[in-house]
C-alpha positions as CSV (number, residue, x, y, z in Angstrom):
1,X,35.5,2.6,-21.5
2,X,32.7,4.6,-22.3
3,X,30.7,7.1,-19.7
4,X,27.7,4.8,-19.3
5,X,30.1,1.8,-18.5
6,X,32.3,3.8,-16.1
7,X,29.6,5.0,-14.3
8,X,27.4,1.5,-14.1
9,X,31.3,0.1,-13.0
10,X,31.3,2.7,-10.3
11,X,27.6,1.8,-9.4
12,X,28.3,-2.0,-8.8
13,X,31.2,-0.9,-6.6
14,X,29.0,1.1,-4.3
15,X,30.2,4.7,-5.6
16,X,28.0,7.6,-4.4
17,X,28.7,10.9,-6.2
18,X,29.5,13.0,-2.8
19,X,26.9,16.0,-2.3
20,X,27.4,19.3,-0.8
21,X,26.8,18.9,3.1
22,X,24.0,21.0,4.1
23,X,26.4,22.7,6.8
24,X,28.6,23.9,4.0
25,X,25.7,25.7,2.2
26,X,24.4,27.0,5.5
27,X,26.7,30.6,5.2
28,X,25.3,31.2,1.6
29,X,21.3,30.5,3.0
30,X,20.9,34.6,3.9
31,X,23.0,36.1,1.0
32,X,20.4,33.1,-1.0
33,X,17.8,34.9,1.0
34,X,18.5,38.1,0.3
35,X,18.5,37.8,-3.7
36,X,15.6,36.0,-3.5
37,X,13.5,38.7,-1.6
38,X,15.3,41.6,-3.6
39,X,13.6,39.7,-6.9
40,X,10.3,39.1,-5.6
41,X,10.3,43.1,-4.2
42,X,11.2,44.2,-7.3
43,X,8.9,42.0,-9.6
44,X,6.1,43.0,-7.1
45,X,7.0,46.9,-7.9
46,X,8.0,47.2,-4.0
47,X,11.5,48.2,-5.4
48,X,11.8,50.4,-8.7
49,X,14.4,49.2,-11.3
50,X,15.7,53.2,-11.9
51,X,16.4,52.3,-7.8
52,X,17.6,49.0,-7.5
53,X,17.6,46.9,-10.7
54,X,16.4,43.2,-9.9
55,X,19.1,40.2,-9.2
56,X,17.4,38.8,-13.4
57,X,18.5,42.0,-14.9
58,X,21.8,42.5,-13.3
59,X,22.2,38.6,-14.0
60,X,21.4,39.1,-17.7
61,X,24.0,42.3,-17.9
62,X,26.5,40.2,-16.7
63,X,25.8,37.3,-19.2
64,X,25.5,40.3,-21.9
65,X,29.3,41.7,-20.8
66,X,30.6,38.6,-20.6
67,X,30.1,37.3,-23.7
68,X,31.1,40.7,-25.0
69,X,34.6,40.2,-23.1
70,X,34.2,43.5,-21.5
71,X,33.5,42.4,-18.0
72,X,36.5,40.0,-18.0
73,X,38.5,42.6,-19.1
74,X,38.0,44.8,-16.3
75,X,37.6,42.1,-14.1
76,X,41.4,40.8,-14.8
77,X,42.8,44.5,-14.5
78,X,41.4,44.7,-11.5
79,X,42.5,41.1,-10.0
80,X,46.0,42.1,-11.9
81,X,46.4,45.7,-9.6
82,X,44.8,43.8,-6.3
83,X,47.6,41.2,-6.6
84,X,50.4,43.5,-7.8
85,X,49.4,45.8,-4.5
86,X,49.4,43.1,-2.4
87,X,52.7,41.4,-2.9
88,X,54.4,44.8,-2.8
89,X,52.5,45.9,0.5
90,X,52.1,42.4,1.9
91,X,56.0,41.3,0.8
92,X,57.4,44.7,2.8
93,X,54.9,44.7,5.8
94,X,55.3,40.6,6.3
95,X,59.1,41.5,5.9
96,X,59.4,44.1,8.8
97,X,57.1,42.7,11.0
98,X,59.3,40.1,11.0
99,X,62.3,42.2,11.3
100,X,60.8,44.3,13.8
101,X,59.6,41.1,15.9
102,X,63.2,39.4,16.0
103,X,65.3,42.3,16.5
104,X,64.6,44.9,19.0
105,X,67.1,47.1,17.0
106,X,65.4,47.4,13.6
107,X,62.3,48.0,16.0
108,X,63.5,51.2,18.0
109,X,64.8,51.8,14.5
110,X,61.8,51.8,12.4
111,X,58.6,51.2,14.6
112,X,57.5,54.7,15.8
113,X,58.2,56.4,12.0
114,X,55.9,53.5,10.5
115,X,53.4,54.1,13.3
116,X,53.1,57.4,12.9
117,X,52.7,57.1,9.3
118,X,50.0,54.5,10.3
119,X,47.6,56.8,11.7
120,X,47.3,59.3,8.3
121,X,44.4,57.8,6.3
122,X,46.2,56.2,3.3
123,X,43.4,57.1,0.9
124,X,43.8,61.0,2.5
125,X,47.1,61.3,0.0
126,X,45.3,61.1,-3.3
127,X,46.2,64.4,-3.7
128,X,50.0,63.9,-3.1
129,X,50.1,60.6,-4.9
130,X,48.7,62.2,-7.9
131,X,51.4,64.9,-8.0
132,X,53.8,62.0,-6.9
133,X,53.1,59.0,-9.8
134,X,50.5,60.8,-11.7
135,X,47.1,58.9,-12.6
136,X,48.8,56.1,-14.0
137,X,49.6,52.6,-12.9
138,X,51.8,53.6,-10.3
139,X,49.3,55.5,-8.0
140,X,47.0,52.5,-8.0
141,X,49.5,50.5,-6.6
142,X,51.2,52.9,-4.2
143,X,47.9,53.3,-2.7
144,X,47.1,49.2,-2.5
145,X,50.2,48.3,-1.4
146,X,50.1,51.2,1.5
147,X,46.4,50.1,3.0
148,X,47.6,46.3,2.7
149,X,50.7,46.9,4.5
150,X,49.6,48.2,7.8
151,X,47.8,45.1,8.7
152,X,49.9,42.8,7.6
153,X,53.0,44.5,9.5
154,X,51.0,44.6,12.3
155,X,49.7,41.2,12.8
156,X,53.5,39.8,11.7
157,X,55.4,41.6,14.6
158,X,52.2,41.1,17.0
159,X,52.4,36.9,15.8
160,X,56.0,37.3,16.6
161,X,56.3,38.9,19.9
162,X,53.2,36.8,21.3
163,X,55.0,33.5,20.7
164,X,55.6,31.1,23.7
165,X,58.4,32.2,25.4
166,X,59.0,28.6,27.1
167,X,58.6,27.0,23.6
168,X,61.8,29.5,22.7
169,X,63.5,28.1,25.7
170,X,62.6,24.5,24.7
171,X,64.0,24.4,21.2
172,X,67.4,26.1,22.5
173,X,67.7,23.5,24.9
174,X,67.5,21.1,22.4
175,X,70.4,22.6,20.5
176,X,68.3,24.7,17.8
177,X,70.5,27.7,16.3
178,X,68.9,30.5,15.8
179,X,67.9,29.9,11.8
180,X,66.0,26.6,13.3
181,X,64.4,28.5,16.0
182,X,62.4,30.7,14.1
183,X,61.7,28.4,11.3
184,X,60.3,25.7,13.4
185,X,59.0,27.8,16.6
186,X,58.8,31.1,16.3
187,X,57.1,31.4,12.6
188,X,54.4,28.2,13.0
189,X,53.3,30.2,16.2
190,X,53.5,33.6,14.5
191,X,51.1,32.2,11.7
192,X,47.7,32.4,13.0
193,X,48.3,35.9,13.7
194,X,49.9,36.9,10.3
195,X,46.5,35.3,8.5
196,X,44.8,37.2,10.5
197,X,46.3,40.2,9.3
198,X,46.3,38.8,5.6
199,X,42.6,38.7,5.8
200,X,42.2,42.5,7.2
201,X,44.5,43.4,4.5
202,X,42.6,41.3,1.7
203,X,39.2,43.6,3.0
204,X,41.4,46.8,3.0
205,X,42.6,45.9,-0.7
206,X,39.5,45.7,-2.6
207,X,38.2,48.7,-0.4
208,X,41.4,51.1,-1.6
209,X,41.4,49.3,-5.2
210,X,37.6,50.7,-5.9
211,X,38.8,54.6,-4.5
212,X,41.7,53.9,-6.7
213,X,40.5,52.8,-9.8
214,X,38.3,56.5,-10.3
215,X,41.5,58.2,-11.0
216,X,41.3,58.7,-14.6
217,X,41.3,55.1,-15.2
218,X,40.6,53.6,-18.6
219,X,39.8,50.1,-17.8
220,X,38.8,47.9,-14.1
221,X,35.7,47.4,-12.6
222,X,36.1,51.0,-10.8
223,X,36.4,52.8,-14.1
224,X,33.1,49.8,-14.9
225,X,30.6,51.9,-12.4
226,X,32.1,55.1,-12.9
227,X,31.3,55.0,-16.6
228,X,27.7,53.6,-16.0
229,X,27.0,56.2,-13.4
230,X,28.1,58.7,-16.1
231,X,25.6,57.2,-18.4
232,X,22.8,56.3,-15.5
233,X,23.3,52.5,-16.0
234,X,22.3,51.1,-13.1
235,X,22.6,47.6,-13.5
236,X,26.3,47.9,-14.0
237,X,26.8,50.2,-11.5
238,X,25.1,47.4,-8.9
239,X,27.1,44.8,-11.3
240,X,30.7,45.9,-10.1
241,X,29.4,46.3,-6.3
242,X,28.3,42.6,-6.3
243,X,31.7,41.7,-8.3
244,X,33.6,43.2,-5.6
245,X,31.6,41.9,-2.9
246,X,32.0,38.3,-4.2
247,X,35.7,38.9,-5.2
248,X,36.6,40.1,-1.7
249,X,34.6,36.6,-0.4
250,X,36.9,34.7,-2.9
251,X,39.8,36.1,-1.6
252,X,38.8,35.4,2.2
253,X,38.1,31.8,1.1
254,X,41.1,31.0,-0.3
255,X,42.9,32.5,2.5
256,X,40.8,30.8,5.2
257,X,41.9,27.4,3.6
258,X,45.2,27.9,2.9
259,X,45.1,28.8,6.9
260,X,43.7,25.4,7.8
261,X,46.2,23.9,5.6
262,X,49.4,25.9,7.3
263,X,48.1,25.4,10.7
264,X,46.6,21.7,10.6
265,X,49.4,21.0,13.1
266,X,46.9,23.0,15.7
267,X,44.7,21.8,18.0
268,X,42.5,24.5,17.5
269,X,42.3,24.1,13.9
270,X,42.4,20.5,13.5
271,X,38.4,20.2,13.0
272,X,38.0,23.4,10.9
């Protein structure tokens, strides 16, 4: 069947194509906003292009590098070191929060070292790491996977510790050994916490990656803006902000849903 016939087939049978509702564009209308006025300003001379480069021209560069294959080049090392960092951070943090959260052992074992080591500012031991790992791969990632795992850690032992106590009383009641009990009680009621702490991290990530990526990096969107600053491109410079703007709102999106899915047991998130 051809396209005309399928689509006159799904006519007679009362097929709409489904739209966009308009409270699903509502969140984009003041970013929409903003771009709009920044290209008027600009066009207008209210903004100079050696200041701010209009929304066209950094549009156009990004046509320009992406036809080139240089901007998905550093655009998937970057993505490649955001993901490697947080399954290293997130994996150990999501593992000892919930070690921490079941076992008041491994907590008076563990807890105060990691919160001390909480309160440095992770991005303070560039110098060490660079005398640690070098400026290779390996300090990239140290320093992604230490700012993700704070929050993450965090969030998991606070989920944990903050679940029902009489909903823990229920399930042992109804005979539910202790591999049972946190499977079916004490994680599902841990969970909106740990996404919680997921998202913080996702925000912490990108932030780290971008400090990260100026250590004698050949190649991410870091190294991207570093290189045109060098040069006094501006457009790429703005380019590889806006890329990690709309990366880090990627990442929180996908999150966000995969939260509804996980917790579409929950009242509270039924109608999300």
């Amino acid at each position: 069947m051809s396209l005309a016939e399928t689509l006159k087939v799904q006519r007679l049978a009362g097929w709409r194509p489904s739209l966009p509702q308009p409270a699903a564009l509502l969140p984009y209308a003041v970013p929409a906003a903003i771009l709009v006025l920044w290209e008027i300003a600009g066009a207008a001379g209210l903004i100079a292009d050696t200041v701010m480069p209009r929304p066209s021209a950094i549009l156009a560069t990004a046509v320009r590098m992406t036809a080139s294959g240089e901007l998905l080049n550093h655009l998937g090392v970057s993505a490649t070191r955001a993901l490697a960092g947080l399954a290293v951070g997130g994996g150990i943090g999501f593992a000892l929060g919930i070690a921490n959260g079941v076992s008041r052992r491994s907590e008076l074992l563990t807890d105060a070292t990691l919160q001390m080591i909480r309160n440095i500012p992770h991005l303070a031991l560039i110098p060490l790491v660079i005398l640690w790992f070098g400026i290779g791969e390996g300090a990239k990632l140290f320093l992604v996977a230490l700012g993700v795992f704070f929050p993450i850690y965090l969030n998991t032992l606070h989920g944990i510790r903050n679940v029902d106590p009489q909903l823990i009383e229920m399930g042992r009641a109804y005979g539910m050994n202790g591999r049972t009990l946190f499977r079916r009680i004490v994680l599902p009621g841990a969970l909106p916490s740990i996404f919680v702490g997921l998202r913080y991290g996702l925000g912490i990530m990108w932030l780290t990656l971008i400090v990260a990526e100026t250590l004698s990096a050949s190649s991410g969107l870091g190294y991207m803006a570093m290189q045109a600053r060098e040069f006094m491109i501006l457009d790429v410079v703005v380019l590889a902000i806006l890329l990690y703007a709309a990366l880090g709102k990627l990442a929180d999106t996908l999150t966000r849903a995969l939260e509804r899915r996980a917790l579409k047991w929950s009242p509270a998130y039924a109608n999300h």
